[in-house]
N, C-alpha and C positions, 0 to 999 in steps of 0.2 A: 164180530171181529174176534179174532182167535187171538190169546198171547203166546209168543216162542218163548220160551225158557233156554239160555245160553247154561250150557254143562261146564264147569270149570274144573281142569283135569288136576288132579290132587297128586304130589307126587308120591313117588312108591319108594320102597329100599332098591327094586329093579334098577327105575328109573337112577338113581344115585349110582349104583353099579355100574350102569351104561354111562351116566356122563365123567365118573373117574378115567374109565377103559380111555374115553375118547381125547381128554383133556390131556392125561398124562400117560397113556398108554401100559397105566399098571392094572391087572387084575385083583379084584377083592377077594380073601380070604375068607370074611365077614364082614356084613354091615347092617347095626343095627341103630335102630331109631332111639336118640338120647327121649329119656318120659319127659324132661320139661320143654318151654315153646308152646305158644297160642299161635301165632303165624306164619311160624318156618318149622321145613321139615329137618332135622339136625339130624344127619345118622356118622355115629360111629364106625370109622371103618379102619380094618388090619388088612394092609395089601399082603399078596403073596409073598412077596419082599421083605417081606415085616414092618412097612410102613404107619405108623399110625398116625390117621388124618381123621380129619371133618369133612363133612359135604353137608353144607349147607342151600338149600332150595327152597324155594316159594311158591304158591300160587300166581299163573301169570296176575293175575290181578293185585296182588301184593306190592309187587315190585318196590313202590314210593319205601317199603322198610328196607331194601338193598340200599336202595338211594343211600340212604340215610347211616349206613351200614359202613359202606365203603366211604365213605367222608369219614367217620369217624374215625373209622380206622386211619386213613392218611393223617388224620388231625393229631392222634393219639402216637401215634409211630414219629411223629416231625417232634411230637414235645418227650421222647425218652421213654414211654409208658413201655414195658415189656409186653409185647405182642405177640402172637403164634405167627409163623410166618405164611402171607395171604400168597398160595400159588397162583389162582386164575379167582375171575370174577367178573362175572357178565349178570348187569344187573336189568339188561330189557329180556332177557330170557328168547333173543330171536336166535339164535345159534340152537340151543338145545330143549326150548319149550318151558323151560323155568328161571326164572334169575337163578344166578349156581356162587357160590364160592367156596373154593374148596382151600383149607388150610390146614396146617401141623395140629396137632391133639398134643396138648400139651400134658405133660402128667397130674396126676390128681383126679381130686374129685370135686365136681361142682356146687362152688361157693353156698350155692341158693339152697342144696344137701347140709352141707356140711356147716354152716354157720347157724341154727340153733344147737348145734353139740360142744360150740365153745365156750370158753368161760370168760367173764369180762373181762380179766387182762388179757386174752388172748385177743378178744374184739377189740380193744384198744390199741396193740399192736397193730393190728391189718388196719386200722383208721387211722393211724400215725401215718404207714407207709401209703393207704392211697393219696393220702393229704401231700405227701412228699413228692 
């Protein structure tokens, strides 16, 4: 008896290119892959336009973390949390071959970076207002 082995396709920066083009009909400038993430692929993207968004994607196999993804965000957005705004989101990946969500890039730089270079009152601050 022989085993098949299923290939599970991994997404690319291409692949993010192609599913912006198609969702909102902007061309990427650049788009590159944020370093953190174990399960999605995050790329940073500047449309021609000057747009600055996210593309977020997964392995179809992944999916249950979109699930889980796009709840919270409705959860988080109905109780006030400041949110980047979510343009599209298709989280069975049968449209485009990936769960996709694509949304605003907010300014800055990320938290999981930047929070060993603060100082305890500054992390008291940010724990004040996530508490709030």
């Amino acid at each position: 008896m022989t085993e098949t082995k299923t290939t599970v396709k991994t997404p690319t920066e291409q692949d993010a290119s192609t599913i912006l083009h198609d969702v909102t009909g902007k061309n990427a400038k650049s788009v590159k892959r944020f370093p953190t993430g174990l399960a999605n692929y995050v790329y940073d993207v500047e449309t021609e336009d000057g747009d600055s968004l996210v593309v977020r994607l997964a392995r179809p196999d992944m999916k249950h973390f979109f699930e889980g993804a796009v709840y919270w965000y409705d959860q988080l957005q109905e109780k006030g949390v400041p949110m980047p705004k979510l343009h599209y989101s298709e989280v069975d990946g049968a449209k485009h071959g990936f769960p996709t969500m694509i949304m605003d890039r907010l300014p800055g730089e990320n938290l999981g970076i930047v929070y060993p270079t603060l100082t305890p009152p500054q992390k008291k601050v940010l724990a004040d207002k996530m508490v709030e």
